[in-house]
N, C-alpha and C positions, 0 to 999 in steps of 0.2 A: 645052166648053172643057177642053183638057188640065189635067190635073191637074201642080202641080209637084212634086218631092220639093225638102222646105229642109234641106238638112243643117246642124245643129245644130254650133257650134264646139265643144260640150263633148263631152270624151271618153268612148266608151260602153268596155263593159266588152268583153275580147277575148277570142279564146282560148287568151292566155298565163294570164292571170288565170284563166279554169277550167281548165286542165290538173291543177294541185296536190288541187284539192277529185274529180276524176274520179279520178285515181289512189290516193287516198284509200280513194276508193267499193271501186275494184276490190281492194285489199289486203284492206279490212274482208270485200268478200264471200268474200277466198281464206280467210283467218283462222275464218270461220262456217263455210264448205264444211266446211274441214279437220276443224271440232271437230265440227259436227254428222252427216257424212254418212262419215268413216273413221275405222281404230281408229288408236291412239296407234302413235308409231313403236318403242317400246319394246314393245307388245303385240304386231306385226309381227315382231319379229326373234323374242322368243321362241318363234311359232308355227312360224319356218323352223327354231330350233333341234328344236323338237320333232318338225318334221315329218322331218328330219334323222336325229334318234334313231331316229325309227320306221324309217326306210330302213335301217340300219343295223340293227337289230335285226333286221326282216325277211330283209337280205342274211346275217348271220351264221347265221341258222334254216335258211336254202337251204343255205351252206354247209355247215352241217352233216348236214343232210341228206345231201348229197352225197357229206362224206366217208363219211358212214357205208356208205353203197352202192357205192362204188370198191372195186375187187380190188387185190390186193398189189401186184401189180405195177402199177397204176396209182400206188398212194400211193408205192412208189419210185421212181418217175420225178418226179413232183411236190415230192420233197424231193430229189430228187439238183437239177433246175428250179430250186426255193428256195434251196439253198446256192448253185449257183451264181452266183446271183443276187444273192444277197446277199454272199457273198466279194467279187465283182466294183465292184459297189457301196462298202464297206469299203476294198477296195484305193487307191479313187479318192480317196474324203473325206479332210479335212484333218485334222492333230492335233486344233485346235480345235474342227472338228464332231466327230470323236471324242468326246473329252470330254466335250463337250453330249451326245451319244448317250447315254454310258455312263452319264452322271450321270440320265438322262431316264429309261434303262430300270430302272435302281438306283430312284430314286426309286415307278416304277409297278410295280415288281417287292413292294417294301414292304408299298404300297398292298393289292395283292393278297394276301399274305400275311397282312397284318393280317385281313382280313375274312374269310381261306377260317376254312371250320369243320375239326374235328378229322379225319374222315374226309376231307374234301378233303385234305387234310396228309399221312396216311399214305397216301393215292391217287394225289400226287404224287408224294411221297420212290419212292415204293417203283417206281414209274413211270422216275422218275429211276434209280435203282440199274439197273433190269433194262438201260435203254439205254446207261448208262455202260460195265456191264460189257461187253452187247456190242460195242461199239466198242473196249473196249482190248483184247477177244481177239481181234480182227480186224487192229490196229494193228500194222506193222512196227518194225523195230528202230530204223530212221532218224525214223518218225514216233512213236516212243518217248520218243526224244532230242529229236526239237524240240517238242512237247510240255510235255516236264520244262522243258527251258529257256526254253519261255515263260514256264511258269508260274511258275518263279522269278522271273523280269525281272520278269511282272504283280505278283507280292509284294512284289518289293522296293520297284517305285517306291508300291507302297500304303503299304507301311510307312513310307516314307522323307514320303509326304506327309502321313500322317494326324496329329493335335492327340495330346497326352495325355490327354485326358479319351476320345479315339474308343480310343487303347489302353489306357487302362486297362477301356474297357467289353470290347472285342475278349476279354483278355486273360480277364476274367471269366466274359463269356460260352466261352470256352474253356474252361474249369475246369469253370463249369457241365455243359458237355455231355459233357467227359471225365467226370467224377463221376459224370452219370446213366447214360452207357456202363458203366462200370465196374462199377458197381453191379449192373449185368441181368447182367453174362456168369459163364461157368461157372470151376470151377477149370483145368478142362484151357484154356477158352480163355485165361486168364491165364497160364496156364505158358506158353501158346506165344506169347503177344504181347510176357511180358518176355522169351523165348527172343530174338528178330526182336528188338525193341530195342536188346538188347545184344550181339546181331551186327552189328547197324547201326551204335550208338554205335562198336564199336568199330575198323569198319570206318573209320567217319568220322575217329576220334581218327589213327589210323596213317596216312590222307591226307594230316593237314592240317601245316603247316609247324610251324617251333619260332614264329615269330613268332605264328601264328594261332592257338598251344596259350596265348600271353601273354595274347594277345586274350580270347581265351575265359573264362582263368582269372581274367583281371581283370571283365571283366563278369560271373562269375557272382559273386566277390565282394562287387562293387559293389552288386548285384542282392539277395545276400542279406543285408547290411549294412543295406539300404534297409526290405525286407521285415522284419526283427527287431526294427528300430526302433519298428516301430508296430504290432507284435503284442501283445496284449493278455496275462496274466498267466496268463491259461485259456487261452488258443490255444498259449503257449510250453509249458504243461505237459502240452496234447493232442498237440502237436510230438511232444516228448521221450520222452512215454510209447509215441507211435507209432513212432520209431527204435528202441527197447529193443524192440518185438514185432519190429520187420524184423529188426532186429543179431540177434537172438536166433532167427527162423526158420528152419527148411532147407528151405523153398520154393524161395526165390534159387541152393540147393546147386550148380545145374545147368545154371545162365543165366549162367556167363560173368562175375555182377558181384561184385564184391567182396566178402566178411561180414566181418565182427567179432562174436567170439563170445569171449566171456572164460569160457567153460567148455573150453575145450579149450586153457588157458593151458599146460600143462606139454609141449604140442606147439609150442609158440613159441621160434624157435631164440637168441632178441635181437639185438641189433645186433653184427657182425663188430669187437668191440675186445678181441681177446686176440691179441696183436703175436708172430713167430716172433722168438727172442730172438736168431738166427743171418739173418736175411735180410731179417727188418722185414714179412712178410707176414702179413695180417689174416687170423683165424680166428674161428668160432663158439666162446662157453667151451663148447660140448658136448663140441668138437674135442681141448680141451686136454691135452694128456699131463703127466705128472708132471716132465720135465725142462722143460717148455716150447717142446723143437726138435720142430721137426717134420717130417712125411715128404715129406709132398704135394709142399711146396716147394721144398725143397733139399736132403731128404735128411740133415737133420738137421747142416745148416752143411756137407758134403760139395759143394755145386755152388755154385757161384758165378761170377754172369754180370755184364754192364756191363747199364745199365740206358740208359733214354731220357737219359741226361745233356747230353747236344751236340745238343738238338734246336734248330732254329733256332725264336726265336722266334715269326719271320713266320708260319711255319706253323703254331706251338701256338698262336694265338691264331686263324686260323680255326677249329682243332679247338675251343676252348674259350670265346670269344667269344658277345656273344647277338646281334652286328650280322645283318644283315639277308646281308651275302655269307658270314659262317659260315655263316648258313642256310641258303642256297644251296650251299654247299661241301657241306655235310657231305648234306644230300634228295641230292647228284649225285655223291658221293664214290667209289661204284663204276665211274662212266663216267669221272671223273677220273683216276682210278689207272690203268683199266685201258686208257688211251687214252695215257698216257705211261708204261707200263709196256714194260722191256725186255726180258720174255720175258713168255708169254701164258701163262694156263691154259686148256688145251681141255678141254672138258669139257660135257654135254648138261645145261643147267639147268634143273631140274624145275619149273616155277611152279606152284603149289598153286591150284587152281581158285575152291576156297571161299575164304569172306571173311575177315576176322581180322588178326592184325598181319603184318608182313612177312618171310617167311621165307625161306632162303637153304638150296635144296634138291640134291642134283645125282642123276644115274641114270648110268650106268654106269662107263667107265675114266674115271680122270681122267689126263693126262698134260700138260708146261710145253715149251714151243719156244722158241726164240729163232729171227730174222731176219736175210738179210745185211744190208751197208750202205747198199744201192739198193734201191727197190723195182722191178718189174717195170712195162713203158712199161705206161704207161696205167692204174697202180694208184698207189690210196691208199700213202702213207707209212703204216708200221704200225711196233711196236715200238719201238726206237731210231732208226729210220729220220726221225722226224720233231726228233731232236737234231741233224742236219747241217744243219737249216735256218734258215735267220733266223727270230729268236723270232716275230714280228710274224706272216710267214709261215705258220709252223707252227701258233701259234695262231688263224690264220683257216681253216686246212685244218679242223682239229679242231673247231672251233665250228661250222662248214658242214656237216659232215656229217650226214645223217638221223638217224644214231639220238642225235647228242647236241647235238637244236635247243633243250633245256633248260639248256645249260650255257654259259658267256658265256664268250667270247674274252676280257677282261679278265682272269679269273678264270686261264685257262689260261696267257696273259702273265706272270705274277706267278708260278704253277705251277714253270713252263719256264725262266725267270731264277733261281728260287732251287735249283733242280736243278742248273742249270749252275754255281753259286755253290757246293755243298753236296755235290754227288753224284761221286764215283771215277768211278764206273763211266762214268754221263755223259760225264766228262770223257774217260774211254778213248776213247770212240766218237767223240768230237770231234778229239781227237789224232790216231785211224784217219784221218777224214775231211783233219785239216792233212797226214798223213803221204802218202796218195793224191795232194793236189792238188802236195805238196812233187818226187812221182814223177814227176807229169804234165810238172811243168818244165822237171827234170834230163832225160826223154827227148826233149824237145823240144828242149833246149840241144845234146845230144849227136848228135841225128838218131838215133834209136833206138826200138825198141818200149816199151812202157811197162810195166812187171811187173808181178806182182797183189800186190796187199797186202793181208794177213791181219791176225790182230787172236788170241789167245790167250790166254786166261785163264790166270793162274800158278798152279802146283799146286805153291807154296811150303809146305814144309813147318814150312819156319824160320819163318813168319811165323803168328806165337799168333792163333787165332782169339779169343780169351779176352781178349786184351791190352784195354786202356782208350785208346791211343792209333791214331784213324780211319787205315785204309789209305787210301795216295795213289793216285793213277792209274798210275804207274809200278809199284807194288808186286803192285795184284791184276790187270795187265794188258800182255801185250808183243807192242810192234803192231814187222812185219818185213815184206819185202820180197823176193821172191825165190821157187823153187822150194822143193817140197815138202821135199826133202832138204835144203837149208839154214835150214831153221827151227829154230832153237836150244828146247833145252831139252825136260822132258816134256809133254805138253800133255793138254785136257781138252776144254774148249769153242773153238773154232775161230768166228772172226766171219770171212767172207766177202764180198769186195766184192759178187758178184752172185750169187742166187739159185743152187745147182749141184739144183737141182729135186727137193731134198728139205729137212724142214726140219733143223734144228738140237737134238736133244734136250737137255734140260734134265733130267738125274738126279733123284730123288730123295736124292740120298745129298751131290749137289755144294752146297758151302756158297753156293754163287752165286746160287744159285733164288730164294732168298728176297729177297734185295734186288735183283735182275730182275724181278721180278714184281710185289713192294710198294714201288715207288718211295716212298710217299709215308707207308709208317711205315717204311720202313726208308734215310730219306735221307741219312745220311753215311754210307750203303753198310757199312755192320755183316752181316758174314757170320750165315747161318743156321747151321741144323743140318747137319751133316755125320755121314759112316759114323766118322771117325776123333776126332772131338771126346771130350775127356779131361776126367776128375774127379779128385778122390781120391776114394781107395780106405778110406778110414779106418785103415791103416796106414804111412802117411808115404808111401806107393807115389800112384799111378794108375791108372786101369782106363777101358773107354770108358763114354760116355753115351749113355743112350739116345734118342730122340728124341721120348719120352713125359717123360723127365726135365725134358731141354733146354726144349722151351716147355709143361711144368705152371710152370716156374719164371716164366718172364713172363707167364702168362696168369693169374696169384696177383694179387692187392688186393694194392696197399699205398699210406703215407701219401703217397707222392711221387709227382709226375706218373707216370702211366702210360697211354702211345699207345694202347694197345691200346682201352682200354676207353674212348676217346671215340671209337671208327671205326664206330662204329654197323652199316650194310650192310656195310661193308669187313670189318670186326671179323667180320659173322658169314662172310664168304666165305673169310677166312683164317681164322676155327678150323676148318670142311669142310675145306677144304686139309689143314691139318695134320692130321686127324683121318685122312684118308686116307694121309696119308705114316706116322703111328704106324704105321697098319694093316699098308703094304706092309714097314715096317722087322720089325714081329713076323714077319710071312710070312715073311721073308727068314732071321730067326734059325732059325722051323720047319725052313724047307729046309735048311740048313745044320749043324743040330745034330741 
């Protein structure tokens, strides 16, 4: 009899209800596997670090290996490989991986340093020196320069980034290591490193501007102010005792820097306050004569000239100003001058190779030209040539040019206005120019050719070079119209509309030179020295002067403004001048007598 199956209505147990307890199971056995049958995952990573290290070790031992077996020429190829490699590299990365770089390699550079031993140290340095210097006997002039100006740039922004606490340690460790320097080297080497110092210092002092000598002078102040503060009562009298050995050495005799030495007080001349009682010029009391006139300057009250009186002030006050365009005026004063100057000195200028302050040399003739009123197609305005043209104009000519991309067209603006405001001469040349275009007119009104018009300096005798009251443009100058033979009067210097393909001499002897050539100390056109220029004689007469007399007398100190002596380059280019026209006016007495 079949069997039935009775299914029970109560419900049996499924296999939702054991899933939970199975899954359980399997966890529990991953959990027992994991601890009892492998290592932890912490002991695993180390064993890759380690195993890591060794590869690594391994590979640097072959490396070396290697290098050490490579021929020269192999290892410069692998470093010419590496630079390039890495330039290329550097070129690409950003500021920011930068930074991260440098700061990365800074930091493990440290790291190494700390741990190398003492021999490793001088293995390295000395490692280092041999390859530096090869490389900068190898380096050209161009990679000289950029070089230097990296390394500036890298300096500056270090400096500009680093805390006070990183420069005063910097600052320190600087000292430190100067001092232990110092300390090893011989005396020849110290003679020769402050030798190089104070060629350097003073090569740097004679670059840097009037503004940047403020700069300087103010920070070091600041700097020593700071430092004295907090110097201790012993250190101020280890200071002091150490200045009395220097002031008192003659180690320094020969380096260029300054001494103070209070034993050789009776060689000290004092300060220039014993006044000529006839001229007002400052003397040393060594100088002093028993009347108190004196020779140098006037000749014992016999010469007597006009002084800087009518100088316009616009101008004295670039000369004596500390803004920022005196600055600029006076560092560019010779490009100044001699770019609105209306007759030129030719002359071969010697520049002095070696370093030191700035001298003003020349080699062989010196002789002065002037220019007609046009320049030739397709040339620079030169001389007075650049007075017929609109200020604006002319001062953008002048400012473009190559050699004077230092000098601002603003500056020459201001120049070229107060000239035309101030200057005869100027004004002659501008009268030339109304007189030309006044010709141009009437030949065109008339239907006729157009004449040439000249331009003549006057060689008035009647008109006192001495006098106190400025020649007009009419007086030192007569601009005419017409042929040779109707040009009135005696003549000297001749201005020509166009070039006749020579130039124009400028005497030595002619009072004109001077204020043609130094527009800008000589701008109310005040004649210079001349062959006829008169004194007394110290017996109620006259006799002439010489032209060593004429400018000793304004090239003398005294209490009152005087142009000369704030022209700095200019100043020294016009005593050369003069020193050369003394010279040819003696020759000329030789010949003569």
């Amino acid at each position: 009899m079949a069997k039935r199956t009775i299914k029970s209505k109560t419900k049996q147990p499924t296999a939702r209800v054991g899933r939970p307890r199975t899954r359980d199971v399997k966890n529990e056995d991953r959990e027992v596997g994991a601890t009892s049958s492998t290592p932890s995952t912490s002991t695993k990573k180390l064993s890759q670090k380690r195993r890591l290290a060794m590869k690594k070790a391994a590979a640097a031992v072959k490396k070396s290996h290697q290098r050490e077996e490579e021929s020269q020429e192999a290892r410069s190829r692998r470093n010419v490989m590496n630079a390039s490699r890495t330039s290329n590299a550097r070129s690409e990365e950003s500021d920011e991986v930068t930074t991260k770089r440098r700061r990365l390699d800074a930091l493990r550079k440290r790291k190494t340093r700390v741990e190398e031993t003492e021999e490793e140290h001088k293995k390295r340095t000395s490692s280092n020196k041999e390859r530096t210097s090869r490389a900068r006997s190898e380096e050209t002039d161009d990679q000289y320069n950029r070089r230097k100006s990296s390394d500036r740039a890298r300096k500056t922004r270090a400096r500009s980034e680093e805390t006070g606490d990183e420069y005063r340690r910097r600052k320190l460790s600087n000292a430190e290591r100067t001092s232990r320097a110092c300390s090893h080297e011989t005396e020849e080497k110290r003679g020769r490193r402050k030798s190089a110092d104070a060629g350097r210092t003073s090569k740097a002092r004679s670059e840097e501007s009037e503004a940047e000598t403020l700069r300087r002078r103010a920070h070091n102040k600041r700097h020593m102010a700071e430092a004295r503060a907090v110097e201790s009562l012993e250190a101020s009298e280890s200071r002091k005792e150490a200045d009395r050995k220097r002031h008192s050495s003659h180690v320094t005799e020969n380096c260029g820097i300054a001494r103070k030495d209070v034993r050789v007080a009776e060689n000290y001349l004092g300060t220039m306050s014993v006044q000529c009682s006839s001229c007002g010029a400052l003397h040393y009391k060594g100088e002093q004569p028993q009347s108190k006139q004196f020779n140098t300057c006037c000749r014992h009250g016999l010469i007597q000239l006009p002084m800087f009186d009518n100088f316009p002030k616009e101008l004295r006050d670039l000369f004596t100003s500390s803004t920022s365009e005196s600055a600029e005026f006076l560092k560019n004063i010779r490009s100044y001058n001699n770019s609105l100057a209306m007759g030129s000195m030719v002359a071969h200028v010697d520049t002095p190779k070696e370093g030191g302050p700035y001298t003003y040399r020349l080699h062989g003739q010196v002789f002065h030209v002037t220019r007609a009123l046009h320049p030739e197609p397709g040339q620079e305005h030169l001389c007075a040539q650049v007075f017929i043209l609109d200020t604006e104009e002319a001062a953008a000519e002048l400012a473009n040019r190559k050699t004077k991309v230092s000098c601002s067209k603003d500056l020459f603006k201001k120049l070229i206005d107060l000239l035309h405001m101030y200057n005869p001469f100027v004004k002659s040349y501008k009268m030339m120019r109304e007189k030309e275009e006044e010709e141009e007119l009437l030949a065109t009104a008339e239907n006729r050719d157009v004449r040439e018009v000249k331009m003549v300096f006057r060689s008035n005798k009647s008109l006192n070079p001495n006098r106190y009251q400025l020649p007009t443009a009419e007086e030192i100058a007569v601009v005419f119209v017409g042929d040779e033979d109707e040009n009135p009067g005696k003549r000297a210097i001749t201005v020509y509309q166009r070039s006749t393909g020579t130039f124009q001499y400028l005497l030595d002897t002619d009072k004109e030179t001077d204020p043609l050539c130094y527009p800008l100390l000589f701008v109310d056109g005040k004649y210079g020295w001349h062959v006829n220029q008169q004194r007394q004689d110290g017996h109620g007469g006259t006799t002439k002067m010489s032209a060593r007399e004429f400018y000793s007398y304004y090239l003398h100190i005294r209490p009152n403004f005087s142009l000369l002596h704030h022209a700095k380059k200019l100043f020294q280019q016009f005593c050369v001048d003069v020193w050369t026209k003394i010279e040819q006016d003696r020759l000329n007495f030789i010949r003569q007598h």
